[in-house]
N, C-alpha and C positions, 0 to 999 in steps of 0.2 A: 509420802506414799510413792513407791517406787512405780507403779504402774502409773504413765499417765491419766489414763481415759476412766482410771478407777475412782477418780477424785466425785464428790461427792453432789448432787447438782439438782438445788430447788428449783424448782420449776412452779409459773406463776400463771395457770390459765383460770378456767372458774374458784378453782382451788390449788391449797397449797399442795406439792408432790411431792416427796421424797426420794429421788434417783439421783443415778451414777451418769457419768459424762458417755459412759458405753453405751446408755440408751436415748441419745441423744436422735439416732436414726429411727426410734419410732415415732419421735416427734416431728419430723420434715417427711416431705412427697413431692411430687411434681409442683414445679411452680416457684418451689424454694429458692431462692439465693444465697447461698453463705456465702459470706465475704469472710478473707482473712486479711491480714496485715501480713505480708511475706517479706519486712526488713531482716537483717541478722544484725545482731548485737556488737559493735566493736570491740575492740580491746582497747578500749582508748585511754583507760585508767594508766598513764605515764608514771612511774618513780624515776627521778631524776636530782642532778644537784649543782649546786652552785660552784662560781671558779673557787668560792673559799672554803666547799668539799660542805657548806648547810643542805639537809635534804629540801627538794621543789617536789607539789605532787601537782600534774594535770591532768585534767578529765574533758576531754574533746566533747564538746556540745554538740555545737554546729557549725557547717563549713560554711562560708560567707562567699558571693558572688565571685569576689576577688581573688578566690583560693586560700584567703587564711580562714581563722577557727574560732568563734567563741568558748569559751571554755573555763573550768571552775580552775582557780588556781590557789597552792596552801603552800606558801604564804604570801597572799596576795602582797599585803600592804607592804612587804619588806622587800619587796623586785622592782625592780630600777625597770623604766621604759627602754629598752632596747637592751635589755641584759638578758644574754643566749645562756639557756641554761641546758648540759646533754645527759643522754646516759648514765644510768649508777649500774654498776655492774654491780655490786655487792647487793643494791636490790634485787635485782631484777636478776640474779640466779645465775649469770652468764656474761661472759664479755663476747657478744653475737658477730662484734664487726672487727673488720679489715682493719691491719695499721693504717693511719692516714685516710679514712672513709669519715667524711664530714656526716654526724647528726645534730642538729641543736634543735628548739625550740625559742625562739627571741620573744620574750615577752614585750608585751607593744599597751594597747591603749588603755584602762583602764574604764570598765563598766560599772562598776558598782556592786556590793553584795558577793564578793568575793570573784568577780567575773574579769578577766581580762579576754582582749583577743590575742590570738599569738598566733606567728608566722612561723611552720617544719621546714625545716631544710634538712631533705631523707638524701642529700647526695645524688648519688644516679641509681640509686635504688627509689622503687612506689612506695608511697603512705602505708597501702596496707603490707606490703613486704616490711615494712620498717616495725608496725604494730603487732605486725603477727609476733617477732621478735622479743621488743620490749614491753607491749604490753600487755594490760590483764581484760580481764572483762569484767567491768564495774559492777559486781552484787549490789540487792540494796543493802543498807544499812542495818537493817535489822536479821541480816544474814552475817555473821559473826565467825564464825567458824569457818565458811567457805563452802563449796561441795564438792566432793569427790571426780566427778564429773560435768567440766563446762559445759558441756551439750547440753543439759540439761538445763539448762537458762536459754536455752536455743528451742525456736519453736520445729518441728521435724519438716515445716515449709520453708523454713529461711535462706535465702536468698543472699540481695546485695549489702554488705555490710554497711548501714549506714544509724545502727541506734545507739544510742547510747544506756537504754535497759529494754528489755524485751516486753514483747505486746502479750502481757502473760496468760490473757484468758485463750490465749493461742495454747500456750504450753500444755493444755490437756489433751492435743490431739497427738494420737498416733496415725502412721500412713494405713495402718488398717481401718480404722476408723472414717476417715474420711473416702475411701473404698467403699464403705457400706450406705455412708450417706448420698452418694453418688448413686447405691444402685436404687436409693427410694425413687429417683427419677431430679432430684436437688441438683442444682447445679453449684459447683464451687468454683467461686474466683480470686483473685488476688491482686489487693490494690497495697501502695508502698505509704507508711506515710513513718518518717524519722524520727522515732520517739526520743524526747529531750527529757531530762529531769523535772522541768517548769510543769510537765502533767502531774507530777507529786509532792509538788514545794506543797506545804499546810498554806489556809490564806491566812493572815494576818489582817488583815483590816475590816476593819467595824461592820463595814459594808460591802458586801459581795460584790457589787458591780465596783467596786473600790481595788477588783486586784487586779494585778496586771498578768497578765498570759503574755511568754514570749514566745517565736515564731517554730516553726516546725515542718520541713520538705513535707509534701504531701506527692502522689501521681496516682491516675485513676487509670488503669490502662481501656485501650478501646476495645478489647475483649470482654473487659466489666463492664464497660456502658453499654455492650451489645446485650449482656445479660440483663443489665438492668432494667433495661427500656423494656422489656416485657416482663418482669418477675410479678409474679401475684403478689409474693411476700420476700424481701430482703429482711434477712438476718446478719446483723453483726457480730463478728464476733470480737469481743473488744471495744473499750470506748476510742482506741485510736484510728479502729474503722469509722467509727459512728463520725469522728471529728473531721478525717479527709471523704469521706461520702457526700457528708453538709455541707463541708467548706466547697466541696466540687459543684454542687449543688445548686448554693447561694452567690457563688463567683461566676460558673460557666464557663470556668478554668479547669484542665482536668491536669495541671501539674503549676506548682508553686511555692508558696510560702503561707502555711495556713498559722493565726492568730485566734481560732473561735475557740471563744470561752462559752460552752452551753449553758445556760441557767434558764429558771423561767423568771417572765415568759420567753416560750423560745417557739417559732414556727416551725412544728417537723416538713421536711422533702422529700427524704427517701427511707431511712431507717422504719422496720417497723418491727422487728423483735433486739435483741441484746442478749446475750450470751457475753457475763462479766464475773470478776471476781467478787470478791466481797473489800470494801474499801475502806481505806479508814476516815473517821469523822473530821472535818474542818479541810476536806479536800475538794479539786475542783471535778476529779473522776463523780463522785455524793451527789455535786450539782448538778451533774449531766442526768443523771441517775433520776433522781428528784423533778426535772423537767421531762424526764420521759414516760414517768409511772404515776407522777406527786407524791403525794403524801405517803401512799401506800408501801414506800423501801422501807417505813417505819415496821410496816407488820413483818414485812421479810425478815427483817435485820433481828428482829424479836423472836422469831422461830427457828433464826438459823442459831441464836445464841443461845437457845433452850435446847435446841438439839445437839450440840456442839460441833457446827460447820468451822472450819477455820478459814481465818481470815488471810487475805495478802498474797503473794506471788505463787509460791506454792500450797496454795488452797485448797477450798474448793471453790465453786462456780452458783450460778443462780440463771435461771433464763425465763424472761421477763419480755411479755408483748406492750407496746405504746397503747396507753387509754391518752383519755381524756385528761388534761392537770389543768387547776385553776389557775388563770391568767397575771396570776401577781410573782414577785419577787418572795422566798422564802422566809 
């Protein structure tokens, strides 16, 4: 759907509702908090290749205290620790640099599951002058074709480049849109938290509390704590608000490295409505989901498939208040 805001959006109070993300503003009024997530998406997706001209692809995770990068790398197992791999012009559409202008990428320690760290060397040019260059902006997977236009994997708030896929139940808003829920008397703010792929790995292990979540910048500005400390009701929008909200919450840190994997049982602190996509099953976004509603994502999930809401980044939405969930593990 080419219009943002026209995306489609269940909404979950005494009953179930059938509306568009455009009426979004008759549901918030004074008191309201929306929060967004205002990361912008990198272009971190690297094509690159080796001194013996084999293609390397890398996907910048996360930056690490030290200034190097976690990052997914194909082909892990066959790069040597300290082997600089640069540039492919024939990928990447363009040969961007200077005779003699150093880029490399040195692959360095090996994490496992296909992860290495690896140290850029952009020359005397910045990281993001380097990126903007040669790289892409990593679609999911199930985006196959591409899209016409990158912005549009950008939420129309985005800010400082630092995610590696976009906080996508952001992507239904337009700047008019958020204009009108302003003028219900809502307040809008915007906290940063650097989304990593790990919010989308499937779990694999038998047992929920069995999977591992890895780490993710989060920063809560003091503009949003000002709003927070009095809001009647915060609304997320996104589970990657819900996650840096919590983790700010539960730490008493308002900037760092958040690890929270939601499940139940889980004790809410701030979140009290969600505004999210529809997710897919065996994921950790489900779990969050499931400890904020319980049981009840089942009835949603059942009417959004009977109506034919669609699922995934370019969706639609569903906007769902915190009850009550039973205290066990799912």
């Amino acid at each position: 759907m080419s219009e943002r805001d026209q995306a489609r959006l269940l909404v979950d109070n005494d009953r179930l509702s059938h509306c568009r993300v455009s009426d979004l503003p008759e549901l918030l009024g004074p008191g309201d908090v929306v929060v967004v997530n205002d990361t912008r998406v990198l272009p971190a997706r690297l094509r690159l290749r080796r001194a013996t001209g084999g293609a390397v692809e890398v996907l910048l995770l996360h930056e690490r205290d030290d200034g190097d990068w976690e990052a997914l790398v194909r082909p892990s197992r066959r790069l040597r620790n300290g082997e600089t791999v640069v540039p492919d012009p024939a990928r990447t559409g363009a040969d961007t640099f200077k005779k003699g202008e150093r880029v490399g990428v040195e692959i360095r320690d090996d994490l496992g599951e296909g992860r290495r760290v690896v140290r850029i060397d952009t020359g005397e040019r910045t990281l993001l002058d380097v990126l903007d260059d040669i790289g892409a902006v990593p679609l999911p997977p199930y985006i196959t074709g591409g899209i016409d236009d990158p912005e549009r994997y950008q939420t129309v708030y985005a800010r400082r480049p630092a995610s590696a896929a976009a906080p996508t139940a952001g992507l239904h808003f337009t700047a008019e849109l958020l204009d009108r829920v302003r003028d219900t008397g809502a307040e809008v703010v915007t906290v940063e938290l650097a989304v990593g792929l790990d919010t989308f790995r499937p779990i694999t292990a038998d047992r929920i509390a069995d999977h591992q979540i890895h780490t993710e910048r989060y920063r809560v500005p003091a503009e949003a704590q000002r709003a927070l400390s009095s809001a009647r009701r915060v609304v997320a929008v996104g589970t990657t608000v819900v996650r840096c909200l919590e983790t700010w919450a539960a730490t008493g840190e308002a900037s760092g490295d958040s690890s929270l994997f939601i499940r139940r049982p889980y004790q809410w602190r701030v979140v009290d409505a969600l505004m999210t996509n529809f997710h897919l099953p065996r994921s950790t976004l489900l779990c969050l989901l499931d400890a904020f509603i319980g049981p009840r994502w089942r009835t949603l999930y059942a009417a959004a498939l009977e109506h034919g809401y669609r699922f995934l980044s370019f969706g639609d939405a569903m906007l769902v208040s915190r009850c009550d969930v039973p205290e066990v593990e799912p």
